[in-house]
N, C-alpha and C positions, 0 to 999 in steps of 0.2 A: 723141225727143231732137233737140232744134236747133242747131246750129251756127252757135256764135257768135263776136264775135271772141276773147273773153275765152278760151274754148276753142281758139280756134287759135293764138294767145300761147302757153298752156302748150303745145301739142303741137308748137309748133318749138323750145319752153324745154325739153322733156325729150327729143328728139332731138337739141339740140347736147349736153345730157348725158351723152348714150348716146355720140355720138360720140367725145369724149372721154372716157369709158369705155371705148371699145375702144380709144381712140390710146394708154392707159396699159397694158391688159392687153394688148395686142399685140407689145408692147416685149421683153416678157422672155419670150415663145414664137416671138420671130422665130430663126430658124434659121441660121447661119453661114452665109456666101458662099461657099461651095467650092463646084466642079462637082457632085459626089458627089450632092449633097443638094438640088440644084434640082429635080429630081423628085421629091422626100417627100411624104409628105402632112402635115407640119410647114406646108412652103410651100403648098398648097391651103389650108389651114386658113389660115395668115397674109394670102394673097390675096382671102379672103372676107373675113376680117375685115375687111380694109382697104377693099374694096370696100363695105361694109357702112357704115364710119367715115365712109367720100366720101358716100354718099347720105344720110345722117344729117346732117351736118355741112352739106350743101346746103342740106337743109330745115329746118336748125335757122337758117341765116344767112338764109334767104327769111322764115322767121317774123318775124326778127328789123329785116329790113329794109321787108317792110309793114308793121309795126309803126310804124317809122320814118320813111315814104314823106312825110310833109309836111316835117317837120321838117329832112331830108336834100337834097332835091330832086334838081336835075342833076346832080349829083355827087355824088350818093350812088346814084344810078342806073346813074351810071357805073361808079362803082368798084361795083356789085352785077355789072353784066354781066360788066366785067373778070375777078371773083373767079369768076362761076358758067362763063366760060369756060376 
């Protein structure tokens, strides 16, 4: 199997999917703000999610901006730094 770029399109196309798969399912299993509950494991599971959604979502926008890299140029490099910092 070769690695191509047609293959590395989809595979930052279905990681900003995922990501936003969990920015929706993460919504309705976050856990109220009270002190109580900042130690749940509610909150573990919603900080992995999250954590999961930010790596996702990195390498779905780096897909999406090699993709991009002619057509964008200096300012589109910028605003890639910007956003990955």
């Amino acid at each position: 199997m070769s690695i191509t770029p047609s293959k590395l399109t989809q595979a930052a196309g279905i990681s900003a999917l995922l990501a936003g798969l969990l920015y929706i399912l993460r919504q309705p299993l976050h856990p109220t703000d009270e002190v109580s509950e900042v130690y749940g494991l509610a909150w573990l599971i919603v900080g992995y999610m999250t954590l999961c959604m930010s790596v996702l979502g990195l390498a779905g926008v780096t897909g999406i901006y090699l993709r991009q890299v002619k057509e964008t140029g200096l300012l589109g490099l910028i605003g890639y730094l910007m956003f990955g910092a």
